[in-house]
N, C-alpha and C positions, 0 to 999 in steps of 0.2 A: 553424486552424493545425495545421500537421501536425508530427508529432513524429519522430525518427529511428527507425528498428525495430528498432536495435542502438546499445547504450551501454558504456560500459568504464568502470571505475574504475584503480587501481593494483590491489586486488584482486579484481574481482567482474568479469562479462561478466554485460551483461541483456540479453535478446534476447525476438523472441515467444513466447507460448507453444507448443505444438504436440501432436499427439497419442502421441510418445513419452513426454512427461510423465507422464499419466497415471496410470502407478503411483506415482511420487515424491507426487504432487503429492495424492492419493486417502490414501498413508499419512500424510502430513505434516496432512492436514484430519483425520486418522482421531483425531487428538490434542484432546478437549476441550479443554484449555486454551490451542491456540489459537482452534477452532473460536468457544469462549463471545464474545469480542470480536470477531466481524466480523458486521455486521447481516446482510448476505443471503445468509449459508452455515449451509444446512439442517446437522442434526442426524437422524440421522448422515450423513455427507457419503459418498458411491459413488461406482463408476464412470457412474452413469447422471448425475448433475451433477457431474462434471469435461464429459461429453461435450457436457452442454448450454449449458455455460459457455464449453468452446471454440467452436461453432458460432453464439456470441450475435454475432446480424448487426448490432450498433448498432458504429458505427465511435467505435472506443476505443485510446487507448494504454496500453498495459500489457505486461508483460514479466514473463519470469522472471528470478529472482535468482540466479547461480550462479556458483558461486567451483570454480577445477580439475574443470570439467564436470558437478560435485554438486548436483542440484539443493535449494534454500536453502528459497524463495517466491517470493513475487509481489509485485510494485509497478507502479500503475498513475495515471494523470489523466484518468478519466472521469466527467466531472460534479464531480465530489469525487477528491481526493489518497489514497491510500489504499495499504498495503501489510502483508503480514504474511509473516511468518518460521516456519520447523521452530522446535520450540522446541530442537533440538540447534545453532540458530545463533543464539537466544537473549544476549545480553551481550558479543556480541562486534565492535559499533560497524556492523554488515554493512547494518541499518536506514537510520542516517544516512547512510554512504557511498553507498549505492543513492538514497535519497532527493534527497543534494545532486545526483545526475549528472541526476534526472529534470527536479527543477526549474532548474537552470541551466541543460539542452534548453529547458525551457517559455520561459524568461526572456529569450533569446537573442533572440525575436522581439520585434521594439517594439512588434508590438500586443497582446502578452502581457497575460491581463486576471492581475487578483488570484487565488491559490488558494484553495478553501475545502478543509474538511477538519473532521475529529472523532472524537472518541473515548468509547466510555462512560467515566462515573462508573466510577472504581475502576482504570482503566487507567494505572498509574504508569509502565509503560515508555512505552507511548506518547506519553504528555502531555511527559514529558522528551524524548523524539526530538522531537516539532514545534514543542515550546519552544524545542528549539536551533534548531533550521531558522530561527527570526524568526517561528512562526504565533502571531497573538494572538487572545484571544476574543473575541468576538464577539455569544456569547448562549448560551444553555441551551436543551434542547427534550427531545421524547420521543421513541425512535425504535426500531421494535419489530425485535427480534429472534429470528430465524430460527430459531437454536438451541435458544435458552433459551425460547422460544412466551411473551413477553412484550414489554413496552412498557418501555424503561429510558431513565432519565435521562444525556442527552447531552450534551458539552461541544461546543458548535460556535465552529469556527476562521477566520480569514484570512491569507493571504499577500500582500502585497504586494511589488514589486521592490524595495526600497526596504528592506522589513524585510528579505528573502532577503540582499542584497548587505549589509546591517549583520553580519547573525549570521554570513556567511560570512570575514568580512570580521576581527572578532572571535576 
């Protein structure tokens, strides 16, 4: 299923990413505490992985997150749901609003399967943005992390249409 390459919200424009990014997008990983919660973003995060990350040839949808040209983060459904923020856009609702435009893209098609998704242990904004969304558990696991060069305990999630259109709904 393919996804649109450009989404809107009332506040937010998410579009590809691209190699203008690159400085935004290298200061904004340069922040351990968001870098600690995303499994496959090395520590310390450079210009040489943004480059390899734009040129990753598996066919994905993913986007930037950007409110008045600024660039926010990134939200993406490859394999797994997944997104993260500056922490200067941190609290300010920009998470869910980007998330409901993706998956109501995803959901749009009937043969739209379930979302998966997760978060570490310890992650309380996250676990509240996918709780609102409708994501439920599913099960626990370990999943090692890039940053932190460890193994941490994971919250793993589901989406279904079904939950997505209750919580939206709500």
């Amino acid at each position: 299923m393919s996804l649109p390459a450009h989404l809107a919200t009332d506040r937010l424009a998410l579009r590809p990413l691209a190699a203008e990014d690159e400085a935004a997008c290298v200061a904004a990983l340069s922040d351990f505490e968001v870098v600690r919660w995303l499994a496959p973003v090395p520590w310390p995060y450079g210009a040489g992985d943004f480059r390899a990350f734009l040129a990753d040839p598996v066919p994905a949808a993913r986007w930037v997150i950007c409110r008045d040209d600024a660039f926010l983060g990134m939200i993406g459904l490859q394999g797994q749901f997944g997104y993260w923020l500056a922490r200067p856009a941190w609290g300010q609702g920009f998470a869910s609003e980007a998330a409901r435009a993706v998956l109501a893209a995803h959901f749009r098609s009937a043969a739209a399967e379930p979302v998966r998704a997760g978060y570490f242990e310890g992650n309380a904004r996250s676990a509240r943005v996918l709780a609102k969304l409708g994501f439920r558990e599913i099960g626990r696991s370990r999943v090692p992390s890039l940053a932190l060069d460890a193994i941490l305990p994971h919250v793993e999630l589901k989406l279904s249409r079904a939950a997505f259109d209750a919580a939206c709904a709500g």
